[in-house]
mmCIF file of the N, C-alpha and C atoms, coordinates in Angstrom:
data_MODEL
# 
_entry.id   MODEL 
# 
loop_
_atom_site.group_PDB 
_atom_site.id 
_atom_site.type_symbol 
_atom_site.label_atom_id 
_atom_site.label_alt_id 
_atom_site.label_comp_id 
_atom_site.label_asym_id 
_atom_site.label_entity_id 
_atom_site.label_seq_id 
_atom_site.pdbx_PDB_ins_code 
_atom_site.Cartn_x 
_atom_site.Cartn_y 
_atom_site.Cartn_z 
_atom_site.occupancy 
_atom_site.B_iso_or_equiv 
_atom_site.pdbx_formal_charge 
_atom_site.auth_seq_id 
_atom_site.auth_comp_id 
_atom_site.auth_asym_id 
_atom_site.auth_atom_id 
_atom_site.pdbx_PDB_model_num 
ATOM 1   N N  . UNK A 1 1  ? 1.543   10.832  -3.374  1.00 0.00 ? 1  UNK A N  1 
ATOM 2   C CA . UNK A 1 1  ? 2.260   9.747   -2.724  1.00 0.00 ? 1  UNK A CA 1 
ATOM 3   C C  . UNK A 1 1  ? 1.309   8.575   -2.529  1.00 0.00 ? 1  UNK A C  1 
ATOM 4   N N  . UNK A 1 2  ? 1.699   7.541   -3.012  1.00 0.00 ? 2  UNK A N  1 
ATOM 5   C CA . UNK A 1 2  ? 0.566   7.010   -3.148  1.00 0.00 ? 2  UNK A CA 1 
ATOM 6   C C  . UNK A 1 2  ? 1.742   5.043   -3.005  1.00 0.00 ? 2  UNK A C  1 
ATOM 7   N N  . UNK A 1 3  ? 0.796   3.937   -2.477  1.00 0.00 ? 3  UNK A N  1 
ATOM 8   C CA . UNK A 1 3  ? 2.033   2.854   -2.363  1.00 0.00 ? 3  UNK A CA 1 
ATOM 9   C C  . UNK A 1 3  ? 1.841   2.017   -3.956  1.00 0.00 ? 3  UNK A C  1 
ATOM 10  N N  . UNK A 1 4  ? 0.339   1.860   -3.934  1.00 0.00 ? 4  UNK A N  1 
ATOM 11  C CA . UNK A 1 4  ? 0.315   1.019   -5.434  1.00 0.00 ? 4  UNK A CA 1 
ATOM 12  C C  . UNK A 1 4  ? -1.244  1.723   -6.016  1.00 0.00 ? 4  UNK A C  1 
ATOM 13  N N  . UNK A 1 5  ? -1.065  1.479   -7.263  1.00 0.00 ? 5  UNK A N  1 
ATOM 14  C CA . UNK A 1 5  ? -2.219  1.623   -8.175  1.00 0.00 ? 5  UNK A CA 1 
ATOM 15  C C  . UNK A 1 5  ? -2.771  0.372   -8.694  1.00 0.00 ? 5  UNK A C  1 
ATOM 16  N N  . UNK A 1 6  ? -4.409  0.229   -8.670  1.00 0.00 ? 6  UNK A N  1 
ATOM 17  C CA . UNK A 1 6  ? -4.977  -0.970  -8.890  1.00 0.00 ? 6  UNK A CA 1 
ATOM 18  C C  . UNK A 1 6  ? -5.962  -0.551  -9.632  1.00 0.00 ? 6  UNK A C  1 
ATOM 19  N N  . UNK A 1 7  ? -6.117  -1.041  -10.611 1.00 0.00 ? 7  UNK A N  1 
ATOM 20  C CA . UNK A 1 7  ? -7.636  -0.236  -12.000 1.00 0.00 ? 7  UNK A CA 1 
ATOM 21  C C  . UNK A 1 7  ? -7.801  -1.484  -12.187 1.00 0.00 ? 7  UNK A C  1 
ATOM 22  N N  . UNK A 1 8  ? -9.175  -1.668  -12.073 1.00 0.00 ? 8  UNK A N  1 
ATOM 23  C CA . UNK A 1 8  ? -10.177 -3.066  -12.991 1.00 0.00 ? 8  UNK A CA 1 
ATOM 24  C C  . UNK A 1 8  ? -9.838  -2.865  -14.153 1.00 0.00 ? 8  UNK A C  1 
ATOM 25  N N  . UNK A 1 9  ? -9.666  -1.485  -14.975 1.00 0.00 ? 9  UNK A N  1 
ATOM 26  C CA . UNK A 1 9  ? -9.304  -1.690  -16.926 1.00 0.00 ? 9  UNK A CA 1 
ATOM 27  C C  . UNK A 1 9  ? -8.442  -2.226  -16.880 1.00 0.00 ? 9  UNK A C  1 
ATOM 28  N N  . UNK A 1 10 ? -7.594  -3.194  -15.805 1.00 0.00 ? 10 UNK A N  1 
ATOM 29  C CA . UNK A 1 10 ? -6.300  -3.778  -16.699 1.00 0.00 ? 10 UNK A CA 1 
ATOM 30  C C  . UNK A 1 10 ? -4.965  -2.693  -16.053 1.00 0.00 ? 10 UNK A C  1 
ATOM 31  N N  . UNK A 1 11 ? -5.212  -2.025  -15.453 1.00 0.00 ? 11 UNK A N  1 
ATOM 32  C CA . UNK A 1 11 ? -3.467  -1.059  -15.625 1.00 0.00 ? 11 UNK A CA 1 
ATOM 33  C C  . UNK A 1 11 ? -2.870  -1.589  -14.941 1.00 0.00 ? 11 UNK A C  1 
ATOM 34  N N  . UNK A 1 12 ? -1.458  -2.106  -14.797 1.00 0.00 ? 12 UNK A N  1 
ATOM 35  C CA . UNK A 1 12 ? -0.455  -2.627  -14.594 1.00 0.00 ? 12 UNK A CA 1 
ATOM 36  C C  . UNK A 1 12 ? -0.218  -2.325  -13.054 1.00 0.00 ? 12 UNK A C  1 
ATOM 37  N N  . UNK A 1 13 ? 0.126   -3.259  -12.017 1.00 0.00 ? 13 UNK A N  1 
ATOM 38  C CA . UNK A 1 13 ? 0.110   -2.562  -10.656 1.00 0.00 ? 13 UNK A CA 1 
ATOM 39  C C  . UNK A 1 13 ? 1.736   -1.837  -10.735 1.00 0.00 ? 13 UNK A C  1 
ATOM 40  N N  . UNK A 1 14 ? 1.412   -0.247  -9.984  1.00 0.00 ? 14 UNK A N  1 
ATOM 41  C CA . UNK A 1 14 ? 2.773   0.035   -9.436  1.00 0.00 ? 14 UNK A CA 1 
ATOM 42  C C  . UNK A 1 14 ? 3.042   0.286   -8.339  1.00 0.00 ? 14 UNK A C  1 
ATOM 43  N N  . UNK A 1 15 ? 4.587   0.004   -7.682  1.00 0.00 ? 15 UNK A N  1 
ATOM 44  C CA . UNK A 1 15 ? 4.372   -0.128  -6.785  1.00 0.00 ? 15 UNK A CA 1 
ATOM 45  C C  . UNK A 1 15 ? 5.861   0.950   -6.403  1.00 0.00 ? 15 UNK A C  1 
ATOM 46  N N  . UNK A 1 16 ? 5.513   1.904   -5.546  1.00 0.00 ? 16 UNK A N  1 
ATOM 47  C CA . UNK A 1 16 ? 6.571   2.944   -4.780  1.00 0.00 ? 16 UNK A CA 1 
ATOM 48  C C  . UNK A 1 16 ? 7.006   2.399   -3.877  1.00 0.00 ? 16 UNK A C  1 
ATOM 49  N N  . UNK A 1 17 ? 7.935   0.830   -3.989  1.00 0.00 ? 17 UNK A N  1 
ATOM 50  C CA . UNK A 1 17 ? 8.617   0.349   -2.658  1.00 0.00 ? 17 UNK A CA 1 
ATOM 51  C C  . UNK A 1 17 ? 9.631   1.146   -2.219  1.00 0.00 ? 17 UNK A C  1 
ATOM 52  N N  . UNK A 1 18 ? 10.668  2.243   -2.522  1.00 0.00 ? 18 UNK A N  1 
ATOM 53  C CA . UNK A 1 18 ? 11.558  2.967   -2.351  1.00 0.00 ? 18 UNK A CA 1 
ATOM 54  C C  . UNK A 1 18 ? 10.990  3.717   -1.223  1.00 0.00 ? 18 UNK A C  1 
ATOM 55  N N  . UNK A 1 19 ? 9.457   4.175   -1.393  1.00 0.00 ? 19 UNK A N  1 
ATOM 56  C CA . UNK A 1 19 ? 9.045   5.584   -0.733  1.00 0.00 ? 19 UNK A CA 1 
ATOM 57  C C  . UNK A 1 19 ? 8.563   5.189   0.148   1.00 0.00 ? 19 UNK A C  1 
ATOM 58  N N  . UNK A 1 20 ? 7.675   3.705   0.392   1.00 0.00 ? 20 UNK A N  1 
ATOM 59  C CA . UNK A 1 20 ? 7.023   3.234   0.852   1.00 0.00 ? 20 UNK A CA 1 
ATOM 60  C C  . UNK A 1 20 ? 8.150   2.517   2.162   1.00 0.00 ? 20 UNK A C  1 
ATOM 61  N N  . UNK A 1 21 ? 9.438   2.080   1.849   1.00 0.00 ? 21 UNK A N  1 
ATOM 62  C CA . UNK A 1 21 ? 10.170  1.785   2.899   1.00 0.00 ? 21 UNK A CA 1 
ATOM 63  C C  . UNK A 1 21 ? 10.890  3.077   3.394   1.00 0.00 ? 21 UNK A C  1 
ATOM 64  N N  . UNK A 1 22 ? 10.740  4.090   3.201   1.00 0.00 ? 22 UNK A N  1 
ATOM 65  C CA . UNK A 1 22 ? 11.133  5.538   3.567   1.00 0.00 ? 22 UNK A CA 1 
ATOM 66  C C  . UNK A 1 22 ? 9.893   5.738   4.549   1.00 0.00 ? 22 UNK A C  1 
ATOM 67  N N  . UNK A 1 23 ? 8.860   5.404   4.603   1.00 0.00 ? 23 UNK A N  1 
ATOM 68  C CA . UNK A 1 23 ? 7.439   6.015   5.377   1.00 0.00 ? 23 UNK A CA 1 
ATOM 69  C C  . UNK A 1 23 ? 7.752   5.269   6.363   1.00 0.00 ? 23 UNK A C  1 
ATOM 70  N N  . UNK A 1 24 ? 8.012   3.826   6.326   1.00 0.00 ? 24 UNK A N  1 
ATOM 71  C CA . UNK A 1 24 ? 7.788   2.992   7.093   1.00 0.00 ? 24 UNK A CA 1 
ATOM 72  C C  . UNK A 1 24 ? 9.262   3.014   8.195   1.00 0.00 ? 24 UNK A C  1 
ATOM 73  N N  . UNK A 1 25 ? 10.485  3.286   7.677   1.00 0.00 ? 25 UNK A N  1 
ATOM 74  C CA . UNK A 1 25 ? 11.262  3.475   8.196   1.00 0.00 ? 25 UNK A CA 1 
ATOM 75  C C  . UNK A 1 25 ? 10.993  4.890   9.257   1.00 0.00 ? 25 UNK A C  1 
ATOM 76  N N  . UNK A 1 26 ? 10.317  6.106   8.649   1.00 0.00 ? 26 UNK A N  1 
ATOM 77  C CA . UNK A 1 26 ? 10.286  7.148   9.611   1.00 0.00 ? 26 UNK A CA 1 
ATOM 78  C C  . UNK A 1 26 ? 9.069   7.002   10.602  1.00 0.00 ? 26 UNK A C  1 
ATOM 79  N N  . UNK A 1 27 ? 8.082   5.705   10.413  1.00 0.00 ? 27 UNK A N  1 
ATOM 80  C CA . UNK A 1 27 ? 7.052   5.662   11.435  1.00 0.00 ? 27 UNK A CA 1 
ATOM 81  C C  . UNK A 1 27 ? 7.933   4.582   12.485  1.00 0.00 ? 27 UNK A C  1 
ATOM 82  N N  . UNK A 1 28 ? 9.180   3.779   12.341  1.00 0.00 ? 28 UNK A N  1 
ATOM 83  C CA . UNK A 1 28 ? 9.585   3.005   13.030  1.00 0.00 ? 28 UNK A CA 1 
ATOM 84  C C  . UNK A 1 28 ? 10.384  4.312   13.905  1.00 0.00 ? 28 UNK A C  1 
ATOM 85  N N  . UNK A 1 29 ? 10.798  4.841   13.455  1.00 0.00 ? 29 UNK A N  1 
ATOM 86  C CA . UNK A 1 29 ? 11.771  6.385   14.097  1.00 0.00 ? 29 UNK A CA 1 
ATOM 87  C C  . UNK A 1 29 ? 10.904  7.015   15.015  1.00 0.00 ? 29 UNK A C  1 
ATOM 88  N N  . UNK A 1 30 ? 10.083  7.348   14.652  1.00 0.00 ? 30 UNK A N  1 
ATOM 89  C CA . UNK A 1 30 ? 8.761   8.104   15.209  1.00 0.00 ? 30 UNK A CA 1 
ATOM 90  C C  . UNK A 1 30 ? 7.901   7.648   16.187  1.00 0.00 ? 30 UNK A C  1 
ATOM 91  N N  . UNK A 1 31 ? 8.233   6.386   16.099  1.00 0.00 ? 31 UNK A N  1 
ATOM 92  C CA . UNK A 1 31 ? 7.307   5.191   17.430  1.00 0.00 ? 31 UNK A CA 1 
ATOM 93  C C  . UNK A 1 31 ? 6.364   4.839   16.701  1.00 0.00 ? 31 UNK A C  1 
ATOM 94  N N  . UNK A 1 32 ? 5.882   5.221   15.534  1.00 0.00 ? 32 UNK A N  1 
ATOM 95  C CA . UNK A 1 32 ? 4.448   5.199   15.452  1.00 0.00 ? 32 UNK A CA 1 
ATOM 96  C C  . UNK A 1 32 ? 3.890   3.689   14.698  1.00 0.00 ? 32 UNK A C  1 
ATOM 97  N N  . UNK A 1 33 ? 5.168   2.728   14.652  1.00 0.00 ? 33 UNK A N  1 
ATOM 98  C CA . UNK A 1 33 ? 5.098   1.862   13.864  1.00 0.00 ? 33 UNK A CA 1 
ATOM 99  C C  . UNK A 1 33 ? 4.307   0.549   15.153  1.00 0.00 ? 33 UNK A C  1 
ATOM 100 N N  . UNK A 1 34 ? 3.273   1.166   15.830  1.00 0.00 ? 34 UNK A N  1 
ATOM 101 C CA . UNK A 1 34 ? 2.060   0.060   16.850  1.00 0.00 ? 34 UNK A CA 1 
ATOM 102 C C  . UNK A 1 34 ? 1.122   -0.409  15.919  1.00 0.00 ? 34 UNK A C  1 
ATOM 103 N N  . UNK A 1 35 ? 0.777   -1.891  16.270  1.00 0.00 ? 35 UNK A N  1 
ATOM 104 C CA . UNK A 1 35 ? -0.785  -2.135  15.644  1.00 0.00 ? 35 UNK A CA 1 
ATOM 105 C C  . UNK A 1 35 ? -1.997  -1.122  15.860  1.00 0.00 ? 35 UNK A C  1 
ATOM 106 N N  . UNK A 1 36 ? -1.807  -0.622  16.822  1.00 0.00 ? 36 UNK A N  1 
ATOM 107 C CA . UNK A 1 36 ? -2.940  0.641   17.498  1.00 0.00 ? 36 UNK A CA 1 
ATOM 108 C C  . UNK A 1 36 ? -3.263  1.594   16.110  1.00 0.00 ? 36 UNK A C  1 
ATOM 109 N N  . UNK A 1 37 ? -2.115  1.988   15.759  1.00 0.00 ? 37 UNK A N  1 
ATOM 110 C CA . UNK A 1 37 ? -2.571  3.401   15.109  1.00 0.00 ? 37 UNK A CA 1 
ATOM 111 C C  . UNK A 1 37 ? -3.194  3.004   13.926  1.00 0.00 ? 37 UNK A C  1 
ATOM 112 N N  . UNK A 1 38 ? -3.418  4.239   13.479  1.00 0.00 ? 38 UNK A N  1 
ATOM 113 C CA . UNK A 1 38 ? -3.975  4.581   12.000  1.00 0.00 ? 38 UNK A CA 1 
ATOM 114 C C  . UNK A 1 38 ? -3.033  4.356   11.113  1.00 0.00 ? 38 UNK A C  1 
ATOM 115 N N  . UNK A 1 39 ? -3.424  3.835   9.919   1.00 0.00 ? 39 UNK A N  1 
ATOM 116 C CA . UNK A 1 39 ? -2.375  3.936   8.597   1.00 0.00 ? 39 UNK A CA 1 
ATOM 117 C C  . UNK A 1 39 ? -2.167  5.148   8.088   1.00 0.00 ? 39 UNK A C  1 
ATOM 118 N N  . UNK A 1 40 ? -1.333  5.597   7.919   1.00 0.00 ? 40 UNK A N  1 
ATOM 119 C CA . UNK A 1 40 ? -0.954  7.252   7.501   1.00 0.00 ? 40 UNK A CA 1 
ATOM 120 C C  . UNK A 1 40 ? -1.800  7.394   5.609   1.00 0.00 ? 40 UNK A C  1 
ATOM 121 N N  . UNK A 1 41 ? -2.399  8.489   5.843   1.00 0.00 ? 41 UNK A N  1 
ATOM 122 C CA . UNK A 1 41 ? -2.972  8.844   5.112   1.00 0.00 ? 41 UNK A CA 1 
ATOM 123 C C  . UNK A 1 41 ? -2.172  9.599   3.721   1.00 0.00 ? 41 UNK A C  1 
ATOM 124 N N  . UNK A 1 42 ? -2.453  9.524   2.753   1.00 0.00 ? 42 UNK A N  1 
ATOM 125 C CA . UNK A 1 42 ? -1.803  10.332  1.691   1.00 0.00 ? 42 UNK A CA 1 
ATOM 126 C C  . UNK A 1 42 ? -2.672  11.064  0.824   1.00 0.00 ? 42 UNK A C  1 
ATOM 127 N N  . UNK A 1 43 ? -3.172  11.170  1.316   1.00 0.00 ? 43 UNK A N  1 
ATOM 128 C CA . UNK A 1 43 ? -4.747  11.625  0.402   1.00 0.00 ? 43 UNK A CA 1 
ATOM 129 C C  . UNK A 1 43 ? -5.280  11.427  -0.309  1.00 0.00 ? 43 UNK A C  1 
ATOM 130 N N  . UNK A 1 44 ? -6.600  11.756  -1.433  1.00 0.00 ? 44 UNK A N  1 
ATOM 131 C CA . UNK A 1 44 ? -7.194  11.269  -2.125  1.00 0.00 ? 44 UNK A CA 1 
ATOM 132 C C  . UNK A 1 44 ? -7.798  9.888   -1.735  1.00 0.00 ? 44 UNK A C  1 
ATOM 133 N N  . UNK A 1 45 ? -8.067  9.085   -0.385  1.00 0.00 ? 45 UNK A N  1 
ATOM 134 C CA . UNK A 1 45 ? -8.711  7.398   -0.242  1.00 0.00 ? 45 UNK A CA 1 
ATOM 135 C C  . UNK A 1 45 ? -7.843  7.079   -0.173  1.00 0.00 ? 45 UNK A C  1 
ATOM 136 N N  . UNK A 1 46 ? -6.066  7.115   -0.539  1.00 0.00 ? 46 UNK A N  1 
ATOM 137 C CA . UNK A 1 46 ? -5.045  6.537   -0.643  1.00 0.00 ? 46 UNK A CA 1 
ATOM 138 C C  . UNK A 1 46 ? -4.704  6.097   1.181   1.00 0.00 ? 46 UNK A C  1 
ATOM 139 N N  . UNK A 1 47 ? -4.145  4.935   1.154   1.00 0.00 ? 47 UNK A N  1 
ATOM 140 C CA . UNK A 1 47 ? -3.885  4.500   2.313   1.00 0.00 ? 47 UNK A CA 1 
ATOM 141 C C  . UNK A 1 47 ? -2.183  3.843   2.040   1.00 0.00 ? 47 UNK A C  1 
ATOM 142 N N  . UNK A 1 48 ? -1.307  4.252   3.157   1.00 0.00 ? 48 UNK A N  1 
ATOM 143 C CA . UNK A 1 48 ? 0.116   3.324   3.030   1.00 0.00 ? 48 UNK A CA 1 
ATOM 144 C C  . UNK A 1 48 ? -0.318  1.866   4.019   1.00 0.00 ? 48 UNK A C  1 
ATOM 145 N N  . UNK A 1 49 ? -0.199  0.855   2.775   1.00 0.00 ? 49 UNK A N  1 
ATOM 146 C CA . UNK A 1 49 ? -0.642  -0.235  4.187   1.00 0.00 ? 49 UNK A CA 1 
ATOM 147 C C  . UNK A 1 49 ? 0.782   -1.009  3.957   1.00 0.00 ? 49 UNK A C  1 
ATOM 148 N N  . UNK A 1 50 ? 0.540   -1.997  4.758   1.00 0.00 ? 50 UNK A N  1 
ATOM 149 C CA . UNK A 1 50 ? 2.023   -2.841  5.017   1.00 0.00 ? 50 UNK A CA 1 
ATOM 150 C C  . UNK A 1 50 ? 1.980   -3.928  4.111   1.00 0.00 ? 50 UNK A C  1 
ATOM 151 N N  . UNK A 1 51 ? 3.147   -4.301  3.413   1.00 0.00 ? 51 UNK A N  1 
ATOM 152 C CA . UNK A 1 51 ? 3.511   -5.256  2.210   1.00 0.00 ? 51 UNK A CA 1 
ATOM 153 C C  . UNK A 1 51 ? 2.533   -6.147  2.226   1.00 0.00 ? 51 UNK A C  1 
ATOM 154 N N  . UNK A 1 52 ? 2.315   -6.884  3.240   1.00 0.00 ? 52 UNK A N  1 
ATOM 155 C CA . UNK A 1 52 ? 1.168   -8.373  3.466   1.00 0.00 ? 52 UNK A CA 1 
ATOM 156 C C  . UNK A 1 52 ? 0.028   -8.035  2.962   1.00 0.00 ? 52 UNK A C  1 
ATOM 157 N N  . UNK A 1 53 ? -0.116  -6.419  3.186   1.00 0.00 ? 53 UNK A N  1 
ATOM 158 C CA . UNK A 1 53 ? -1.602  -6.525  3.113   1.00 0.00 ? 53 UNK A CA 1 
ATOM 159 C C  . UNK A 1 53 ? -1.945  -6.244  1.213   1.00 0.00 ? 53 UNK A C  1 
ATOM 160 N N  . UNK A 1 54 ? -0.803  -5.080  1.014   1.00 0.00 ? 54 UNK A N  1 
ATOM 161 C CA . UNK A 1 54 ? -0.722  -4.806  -0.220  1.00 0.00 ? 54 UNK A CA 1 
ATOM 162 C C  . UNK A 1 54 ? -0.876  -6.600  -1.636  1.00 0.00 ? 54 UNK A C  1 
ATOM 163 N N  . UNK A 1 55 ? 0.326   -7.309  -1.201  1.00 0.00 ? 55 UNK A N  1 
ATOM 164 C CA . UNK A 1 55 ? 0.290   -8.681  -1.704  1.00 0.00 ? 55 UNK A CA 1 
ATOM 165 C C  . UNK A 1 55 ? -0.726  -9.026  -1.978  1.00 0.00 ? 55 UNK A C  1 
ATOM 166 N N  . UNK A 1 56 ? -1.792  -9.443  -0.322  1.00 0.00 ? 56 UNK A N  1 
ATOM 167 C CA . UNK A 1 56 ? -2.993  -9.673  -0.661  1.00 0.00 ? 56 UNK A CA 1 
ATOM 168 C C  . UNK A 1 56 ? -4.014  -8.900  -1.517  1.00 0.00 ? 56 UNK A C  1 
ATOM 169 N N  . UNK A 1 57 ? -4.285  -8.040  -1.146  1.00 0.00 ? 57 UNK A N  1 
ATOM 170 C CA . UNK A 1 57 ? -4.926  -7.303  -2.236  1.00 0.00 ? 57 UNK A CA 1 
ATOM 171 C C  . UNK A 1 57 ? -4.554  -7.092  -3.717  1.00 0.00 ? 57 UNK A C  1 
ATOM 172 N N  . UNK A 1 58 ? -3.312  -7.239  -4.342  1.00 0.00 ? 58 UNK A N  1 
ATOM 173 C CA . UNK A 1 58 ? -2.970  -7.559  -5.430  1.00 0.00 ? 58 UNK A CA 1 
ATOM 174 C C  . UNK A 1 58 ? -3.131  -8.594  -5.885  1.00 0.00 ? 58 UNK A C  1 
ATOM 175 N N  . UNK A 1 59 ? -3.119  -10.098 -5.102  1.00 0.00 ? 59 UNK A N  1 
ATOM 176 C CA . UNK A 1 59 ? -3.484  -11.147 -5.521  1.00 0.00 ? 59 UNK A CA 1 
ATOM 177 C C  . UNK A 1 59 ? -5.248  -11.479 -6.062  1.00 0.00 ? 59 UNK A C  1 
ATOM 178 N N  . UNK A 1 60 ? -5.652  -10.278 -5.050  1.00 0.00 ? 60 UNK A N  1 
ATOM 179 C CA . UNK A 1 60 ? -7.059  -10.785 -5.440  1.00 0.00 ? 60 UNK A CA 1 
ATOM 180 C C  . UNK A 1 60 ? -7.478  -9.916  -6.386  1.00 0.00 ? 60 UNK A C  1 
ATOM 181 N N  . UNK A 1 61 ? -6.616  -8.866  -6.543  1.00 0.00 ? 61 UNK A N  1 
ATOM 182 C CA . UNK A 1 61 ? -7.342  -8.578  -7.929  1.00 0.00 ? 61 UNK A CA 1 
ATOM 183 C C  . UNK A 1 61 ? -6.791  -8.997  -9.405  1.00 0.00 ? 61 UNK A C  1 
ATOM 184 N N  . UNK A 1 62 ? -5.516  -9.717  -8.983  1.00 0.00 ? 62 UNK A N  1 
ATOM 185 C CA . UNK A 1 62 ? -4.969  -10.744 -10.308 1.00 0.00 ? 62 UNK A CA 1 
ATOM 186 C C  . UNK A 1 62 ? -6.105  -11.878 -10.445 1.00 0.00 ? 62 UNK A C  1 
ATOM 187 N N  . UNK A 1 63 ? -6.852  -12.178 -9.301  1.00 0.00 ? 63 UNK A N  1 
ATOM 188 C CA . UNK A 1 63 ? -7.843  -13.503 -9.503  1.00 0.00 ? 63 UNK A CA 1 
ATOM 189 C C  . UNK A 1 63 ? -8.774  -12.602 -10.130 1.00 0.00 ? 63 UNK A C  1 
ATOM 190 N N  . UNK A 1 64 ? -9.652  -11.636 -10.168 1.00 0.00 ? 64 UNK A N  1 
ATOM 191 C CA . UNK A 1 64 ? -10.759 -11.086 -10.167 1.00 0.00 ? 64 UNK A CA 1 
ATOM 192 C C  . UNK A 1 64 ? -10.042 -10.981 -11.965 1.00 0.00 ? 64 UNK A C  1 
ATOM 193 N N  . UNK A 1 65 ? -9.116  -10.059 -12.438 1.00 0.00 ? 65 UNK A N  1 
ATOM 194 C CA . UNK A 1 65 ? -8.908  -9.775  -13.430 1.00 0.00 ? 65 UNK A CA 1 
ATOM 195 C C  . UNK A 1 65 ? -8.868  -11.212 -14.700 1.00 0.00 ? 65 UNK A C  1 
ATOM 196 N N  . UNK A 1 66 ? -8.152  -12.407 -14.009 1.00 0.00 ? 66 UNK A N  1 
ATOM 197 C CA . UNK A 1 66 ? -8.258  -13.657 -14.871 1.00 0.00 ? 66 UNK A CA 1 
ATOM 198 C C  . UNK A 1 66 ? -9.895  -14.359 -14.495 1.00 0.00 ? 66 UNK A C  1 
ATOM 199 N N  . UNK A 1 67 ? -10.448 -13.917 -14.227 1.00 0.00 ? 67 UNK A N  1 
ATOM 200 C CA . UNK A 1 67 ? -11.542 -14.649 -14.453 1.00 0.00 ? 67 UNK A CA 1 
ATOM 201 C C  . UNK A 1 67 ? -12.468 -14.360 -15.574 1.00 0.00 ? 67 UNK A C  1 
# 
């Protein structure tokens, strides 16, 4: 479970918005949707972060990749 994939070789970002508004919907259920907490873990380094942050980080590696 994982929200997006990002490779410097070039691989195409993907992105699990279906699953990813399923997580986010059951941490709003759950209470757990505070700035306080932790980002829920999925394992492997994988982190679910929130759209803004995802964006950003996709943007900067569209800059990093066209340069």
């Amino acid at each position: 479970m994982w929200l997006g994939l990002a490779s410097v070789a070039g691989v195409k970002h993907v992105v699990f918005l279906e699953l990813w508004l399923g997580i986010a919907s059951l941490e709003l259920w759950l209470g757990m949707a505070d700035e306080h907490e932790e980002p829920l873990s999925c394992g492997s380094g994988w982190l679910v972060l929130p759209v803004w942050q995802y964006v950003t980080l996709k943007s900067s590696l569209d800059d990093v990749e066209h340069e």
